[in-house]
Short mmCIF file of the C-alpha atoms (twelve columns), coordinates in Angstrom:
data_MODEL
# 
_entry.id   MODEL 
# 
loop_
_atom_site.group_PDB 
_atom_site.id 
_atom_site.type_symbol 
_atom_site.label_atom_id 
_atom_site.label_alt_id 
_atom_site.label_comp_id 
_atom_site.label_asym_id 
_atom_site.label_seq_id 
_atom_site.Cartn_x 
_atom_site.Cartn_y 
_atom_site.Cartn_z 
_atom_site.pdbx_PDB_model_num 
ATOM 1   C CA . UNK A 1   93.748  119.323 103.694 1 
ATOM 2   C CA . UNK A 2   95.757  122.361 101.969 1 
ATOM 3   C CA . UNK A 3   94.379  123.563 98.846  1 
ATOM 4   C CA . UNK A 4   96.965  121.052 96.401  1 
ATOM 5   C CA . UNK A 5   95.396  118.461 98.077  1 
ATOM 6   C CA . UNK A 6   91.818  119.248 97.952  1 
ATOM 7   C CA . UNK A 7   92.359  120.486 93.961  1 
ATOM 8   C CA . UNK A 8   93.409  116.897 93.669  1 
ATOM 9   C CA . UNK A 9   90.873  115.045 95.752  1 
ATOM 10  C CA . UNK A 10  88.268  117.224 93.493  1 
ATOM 11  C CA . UNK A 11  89.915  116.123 90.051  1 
ATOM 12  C CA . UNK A 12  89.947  112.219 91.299  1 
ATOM 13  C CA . UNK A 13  87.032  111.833 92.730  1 
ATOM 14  C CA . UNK A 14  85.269  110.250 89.980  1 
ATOM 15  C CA . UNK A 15  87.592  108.501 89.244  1 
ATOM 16  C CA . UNK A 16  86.785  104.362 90.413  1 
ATOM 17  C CA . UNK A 17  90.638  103.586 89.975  1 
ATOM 18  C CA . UNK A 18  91.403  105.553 92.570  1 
ATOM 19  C CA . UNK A 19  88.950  104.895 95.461  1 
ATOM 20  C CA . UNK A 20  89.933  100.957 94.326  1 
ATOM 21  C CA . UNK A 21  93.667  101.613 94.993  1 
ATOM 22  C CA . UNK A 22  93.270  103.477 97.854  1 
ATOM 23  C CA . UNK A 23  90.864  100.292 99.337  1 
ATOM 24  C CA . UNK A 24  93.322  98.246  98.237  1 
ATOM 25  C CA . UNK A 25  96.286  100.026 100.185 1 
ATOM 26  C CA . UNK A 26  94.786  100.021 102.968 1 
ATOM 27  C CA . UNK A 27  93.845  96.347  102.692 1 
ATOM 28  C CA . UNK A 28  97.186  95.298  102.350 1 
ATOM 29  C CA . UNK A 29  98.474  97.498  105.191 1 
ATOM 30  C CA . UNK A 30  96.456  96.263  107.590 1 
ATOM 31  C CA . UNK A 31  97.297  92.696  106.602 1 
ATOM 32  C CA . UNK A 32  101.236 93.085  106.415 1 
ATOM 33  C CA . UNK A 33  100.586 94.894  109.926 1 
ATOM 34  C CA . UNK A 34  98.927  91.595  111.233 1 
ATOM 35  C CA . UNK A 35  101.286 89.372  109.523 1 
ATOM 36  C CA . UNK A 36  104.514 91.035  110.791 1 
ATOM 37  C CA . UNK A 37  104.773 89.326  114.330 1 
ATOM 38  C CA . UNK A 38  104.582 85.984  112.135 1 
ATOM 39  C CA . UNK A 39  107.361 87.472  110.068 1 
ATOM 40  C CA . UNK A 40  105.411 87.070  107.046 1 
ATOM 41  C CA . UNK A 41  104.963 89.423  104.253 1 
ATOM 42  C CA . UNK A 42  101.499 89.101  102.572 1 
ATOM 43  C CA . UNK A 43  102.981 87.604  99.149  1 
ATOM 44  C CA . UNK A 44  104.606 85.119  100.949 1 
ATOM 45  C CA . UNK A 45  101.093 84.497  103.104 1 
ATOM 46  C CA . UNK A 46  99.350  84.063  100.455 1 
ATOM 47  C CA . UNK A 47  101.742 82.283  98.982  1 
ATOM 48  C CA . UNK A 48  101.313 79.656  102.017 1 
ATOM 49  C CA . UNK A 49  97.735  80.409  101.662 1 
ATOM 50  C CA . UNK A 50  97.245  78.761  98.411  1 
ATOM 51  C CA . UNK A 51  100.256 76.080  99.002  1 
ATOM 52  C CA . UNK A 52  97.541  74.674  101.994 1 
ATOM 53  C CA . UNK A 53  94.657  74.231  99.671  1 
ATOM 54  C CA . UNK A 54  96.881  73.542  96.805  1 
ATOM 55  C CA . UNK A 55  99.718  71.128  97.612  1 
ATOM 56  C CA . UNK A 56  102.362 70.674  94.878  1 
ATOM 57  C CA . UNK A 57  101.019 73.700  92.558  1 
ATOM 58  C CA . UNK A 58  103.380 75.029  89.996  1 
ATOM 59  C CA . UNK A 59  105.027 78.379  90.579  1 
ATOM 60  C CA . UNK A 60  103.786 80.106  87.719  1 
ATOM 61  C CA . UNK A 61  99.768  79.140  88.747  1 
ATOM 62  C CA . UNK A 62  101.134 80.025  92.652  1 
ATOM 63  C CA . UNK A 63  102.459 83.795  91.341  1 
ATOM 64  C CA . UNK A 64  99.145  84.178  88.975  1 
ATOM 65  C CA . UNK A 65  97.058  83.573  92.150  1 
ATOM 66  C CA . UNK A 66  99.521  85.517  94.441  1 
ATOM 67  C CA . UNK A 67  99.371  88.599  91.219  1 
ATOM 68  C CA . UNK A 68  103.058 88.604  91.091  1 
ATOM 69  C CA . UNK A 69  105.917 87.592  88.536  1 
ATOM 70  C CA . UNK A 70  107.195 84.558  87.977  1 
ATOM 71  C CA . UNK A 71  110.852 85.766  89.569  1 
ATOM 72  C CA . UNK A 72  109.065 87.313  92.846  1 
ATOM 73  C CA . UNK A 73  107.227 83.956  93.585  1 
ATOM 74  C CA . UNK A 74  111.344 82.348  92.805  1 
ATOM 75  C CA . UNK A 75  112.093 85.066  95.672  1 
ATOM 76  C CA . UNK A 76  109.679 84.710  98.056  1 
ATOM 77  C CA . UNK A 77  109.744 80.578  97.758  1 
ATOM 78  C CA . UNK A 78  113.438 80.305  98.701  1 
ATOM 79  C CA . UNK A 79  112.774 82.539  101.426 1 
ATOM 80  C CA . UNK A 80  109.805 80.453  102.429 1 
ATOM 81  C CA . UNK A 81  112.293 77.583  101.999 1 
ATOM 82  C CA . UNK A 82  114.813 79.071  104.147 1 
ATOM 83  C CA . UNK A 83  112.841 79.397  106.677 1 
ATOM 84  C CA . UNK A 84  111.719 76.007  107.136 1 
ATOM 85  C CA . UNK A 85  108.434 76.604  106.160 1 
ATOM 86  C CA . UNK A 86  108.138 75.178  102.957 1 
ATOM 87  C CA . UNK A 87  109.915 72.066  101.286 1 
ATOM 88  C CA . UNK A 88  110.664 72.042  97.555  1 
ATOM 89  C CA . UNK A 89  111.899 68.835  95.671  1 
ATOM 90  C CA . UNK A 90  111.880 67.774  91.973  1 
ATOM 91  C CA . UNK A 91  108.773 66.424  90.249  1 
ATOM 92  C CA . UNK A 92  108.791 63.056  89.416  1 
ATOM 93  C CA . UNK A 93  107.236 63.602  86.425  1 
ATOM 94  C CA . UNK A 94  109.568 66.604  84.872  1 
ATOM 95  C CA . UNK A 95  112.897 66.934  86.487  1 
ATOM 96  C CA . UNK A 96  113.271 70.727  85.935  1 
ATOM 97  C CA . UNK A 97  109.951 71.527  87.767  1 
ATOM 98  C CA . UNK A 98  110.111 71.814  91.733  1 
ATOM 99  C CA . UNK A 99  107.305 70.799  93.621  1 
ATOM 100 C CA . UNK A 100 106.510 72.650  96.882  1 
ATOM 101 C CA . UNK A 101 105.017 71.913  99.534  1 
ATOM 102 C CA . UNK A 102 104.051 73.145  103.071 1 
ATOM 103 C CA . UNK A 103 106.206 71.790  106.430 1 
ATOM 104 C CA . UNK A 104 104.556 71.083  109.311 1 
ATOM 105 C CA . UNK A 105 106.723 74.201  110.631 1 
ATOM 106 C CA . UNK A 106 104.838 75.855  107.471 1 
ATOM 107 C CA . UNK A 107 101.158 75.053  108.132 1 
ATOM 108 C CA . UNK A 108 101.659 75.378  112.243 1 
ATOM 109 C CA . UNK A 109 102.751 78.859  111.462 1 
ATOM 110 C CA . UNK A 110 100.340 78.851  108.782 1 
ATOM 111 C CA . UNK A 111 97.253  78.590  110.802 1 
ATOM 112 C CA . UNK A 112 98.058  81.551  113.071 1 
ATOM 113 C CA . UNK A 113 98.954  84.117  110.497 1 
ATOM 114 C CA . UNK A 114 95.855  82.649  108.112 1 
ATOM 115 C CA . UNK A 115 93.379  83.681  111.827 1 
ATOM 116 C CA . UNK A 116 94.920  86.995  112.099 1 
ATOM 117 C CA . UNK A 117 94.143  87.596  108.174 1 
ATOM 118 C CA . UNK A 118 91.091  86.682  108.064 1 
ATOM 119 C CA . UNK A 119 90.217  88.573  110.915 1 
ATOM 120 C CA . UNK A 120 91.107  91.604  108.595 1 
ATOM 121 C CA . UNK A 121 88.766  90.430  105.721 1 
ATOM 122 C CA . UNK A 122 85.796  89.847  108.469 1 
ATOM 123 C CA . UNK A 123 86.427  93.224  109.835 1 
ATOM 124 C CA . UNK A 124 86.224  94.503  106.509 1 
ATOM 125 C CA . UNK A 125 83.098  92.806  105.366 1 
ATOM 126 C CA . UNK A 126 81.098  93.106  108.651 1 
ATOM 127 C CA . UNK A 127 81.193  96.967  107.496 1 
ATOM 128 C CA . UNK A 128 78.201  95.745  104.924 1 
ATOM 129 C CA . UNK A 129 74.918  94.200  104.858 1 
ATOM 130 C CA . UNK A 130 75.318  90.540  103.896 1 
ATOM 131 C CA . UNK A 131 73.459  92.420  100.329 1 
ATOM 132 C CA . UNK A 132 76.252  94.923  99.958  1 
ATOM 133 C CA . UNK A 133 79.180  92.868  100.438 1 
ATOM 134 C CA . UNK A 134 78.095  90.053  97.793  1 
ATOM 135 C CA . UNK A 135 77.218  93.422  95.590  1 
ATOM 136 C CA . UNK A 136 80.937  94.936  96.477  1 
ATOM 137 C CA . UNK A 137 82.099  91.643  95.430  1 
ATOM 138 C CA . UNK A 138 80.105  91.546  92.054  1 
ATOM 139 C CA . UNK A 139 80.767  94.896  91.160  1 
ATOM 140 C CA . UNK A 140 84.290  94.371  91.703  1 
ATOM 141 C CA . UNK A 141 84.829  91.237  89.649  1 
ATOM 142 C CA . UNK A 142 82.692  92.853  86.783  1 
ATOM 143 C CA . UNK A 143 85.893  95.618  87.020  1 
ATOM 144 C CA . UNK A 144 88.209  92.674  86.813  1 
ATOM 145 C CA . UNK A 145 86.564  91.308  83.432  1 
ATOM 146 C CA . UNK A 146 85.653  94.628  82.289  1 
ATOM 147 C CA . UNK A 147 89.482  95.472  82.186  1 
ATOM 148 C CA . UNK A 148 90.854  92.150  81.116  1 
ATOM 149 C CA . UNK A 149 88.437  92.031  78.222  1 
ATOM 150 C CA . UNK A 150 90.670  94.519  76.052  1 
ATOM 151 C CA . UNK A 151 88.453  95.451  72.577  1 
ATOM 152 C CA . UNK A 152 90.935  93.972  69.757  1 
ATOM 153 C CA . UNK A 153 93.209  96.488  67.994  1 
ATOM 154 C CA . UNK A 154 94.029  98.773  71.589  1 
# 
């Protein structure tokens, strides 16, 4: 590490935002590395993901789970769609509103990509003690809340 580097290191290393991004980086490179021979990115696995245990949701409440916009979910759906792997037809209910929903091309391909993922997150949590993972978890969601519950007038 040159001297820039460590100078920088030094002045971040305090810093929780950092070793969080960094964890998360490598979290989703190691999952779009697994997910590339199914020619899946990870939005649009977990994107599937979430289809499987959610048939039908709405594509806002799919890109709020997925933490993307509105117009990426659009994207990666009618790529999805192109692909076979997911079906999208108007509600019955509200004409404007597509529902989607999983092929069987979608959930076949589906199930392979979702072992290879979740052999990442096992991987990942077999680092810690049953303890430290479920504390990991907790301190990490207490992050979440901490910086979602803005004080009023910032």
């Amino acid at each position: 590490m040159g001297a820039e580097e460590a100078r920088i290191a030094e002045a971040v290393a305090w810093r929780p935002g950092n070793a969080i991004k960094r964890a998360e980086q490598a979290l989703i490179a190691e999952k779009s590395r697994v997910l590339r021979p199914f020619g899946l990115t990870v939005p649009q696995y977990a994107a599937m993901y979430a289809l499987s245990l959610a048939p039908g949701i709405s594509g806002a409440k799919l890109a709020r789970f997925c933490s993307v916009t509105p117009q990426s979910m659009t994207t990666v759906l009618k790529t999805l769609e192109s692909r076979g792997l997911v079906e999208r037809r108007p509600s019955s209910d509200h004409a404007q509103v597509l529902v989607t929903r999983l092929t069987r091309a979608g959930q076949a391909l589906l199930r392979k990509a979702d072992a290879a993922a979740v052999a990442v997150e096992r991987r990942l949590v077999e680092e810690f003690t049953p303890d430290e993972a479920d504390r990991l978890r907790d301190l990490l969601e207490r992050a979440v809340v901490v910086l979602q519950d803005t004080p009023a007038g910032e």
